[in-house]
C-alpha positions as CSV (number, residue, x, y, z in Angstrom):
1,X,7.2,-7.0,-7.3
2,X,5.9,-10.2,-8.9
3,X,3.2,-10.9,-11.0
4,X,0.9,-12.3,-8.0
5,X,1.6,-9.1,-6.0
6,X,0.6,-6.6,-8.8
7,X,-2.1,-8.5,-9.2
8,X,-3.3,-8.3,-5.5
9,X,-2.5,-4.8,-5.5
10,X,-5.0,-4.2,-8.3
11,X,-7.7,-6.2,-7.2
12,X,-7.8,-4.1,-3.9
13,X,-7.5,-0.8,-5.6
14,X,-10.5,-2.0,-7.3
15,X,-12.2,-3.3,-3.9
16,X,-11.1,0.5,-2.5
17,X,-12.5,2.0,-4.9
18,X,-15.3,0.7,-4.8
19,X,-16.0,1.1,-1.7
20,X,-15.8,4.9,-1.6
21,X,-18.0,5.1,-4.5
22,X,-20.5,3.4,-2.7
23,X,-19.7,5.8,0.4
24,X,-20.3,8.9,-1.2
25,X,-23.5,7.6,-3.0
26,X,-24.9,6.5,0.0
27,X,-23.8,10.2,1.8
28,X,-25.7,11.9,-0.9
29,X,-29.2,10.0,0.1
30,X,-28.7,10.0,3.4
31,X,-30.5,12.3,5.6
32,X,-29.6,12.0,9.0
33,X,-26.6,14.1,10.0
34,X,-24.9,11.7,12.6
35,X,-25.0,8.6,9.9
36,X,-24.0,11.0,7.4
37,X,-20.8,11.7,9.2
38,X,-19.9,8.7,9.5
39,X,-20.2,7.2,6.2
40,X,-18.3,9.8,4.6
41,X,-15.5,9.0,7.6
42,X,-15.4,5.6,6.3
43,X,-15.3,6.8,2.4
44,X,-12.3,9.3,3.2
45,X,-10.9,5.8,5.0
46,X,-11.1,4.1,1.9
47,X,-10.0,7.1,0.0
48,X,-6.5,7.1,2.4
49,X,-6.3,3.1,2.0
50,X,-6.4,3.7,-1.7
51,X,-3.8,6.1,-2.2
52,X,-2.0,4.0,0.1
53,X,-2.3,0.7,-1.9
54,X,-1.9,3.5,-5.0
55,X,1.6,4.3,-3.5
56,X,2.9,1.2,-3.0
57,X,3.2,1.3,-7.3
């Protein structure tokens, strides 16, 4: 891999990773049990998409 493409692949493990943290905090507030579900969908989405970018290393 070059440079450039390590370098992508670190900026969107960083992105990813962000993003679940923010999913789980916001699963933790939230009360109502339909939005809850689905925000911790999207964080184990962004947890898969992670380990996928991870992988690719």
């Amino acid at each position: 891999m070059t440079t450039k493409e390590l370098l992508y692949i670190e900026d969107a493990l960083g992105h990813e990773k962000y993003f679940q943290t923010r999913c789980k905090e916001a699963v933790s507030q939230l009360q109502d049990p339909e939005l809850k579900s689905c925000v911790q969908g999207l964080a184990e989405k962004h947890s898969r998409i992670f380990q996928s970018f991870y992988g690719l290393l």
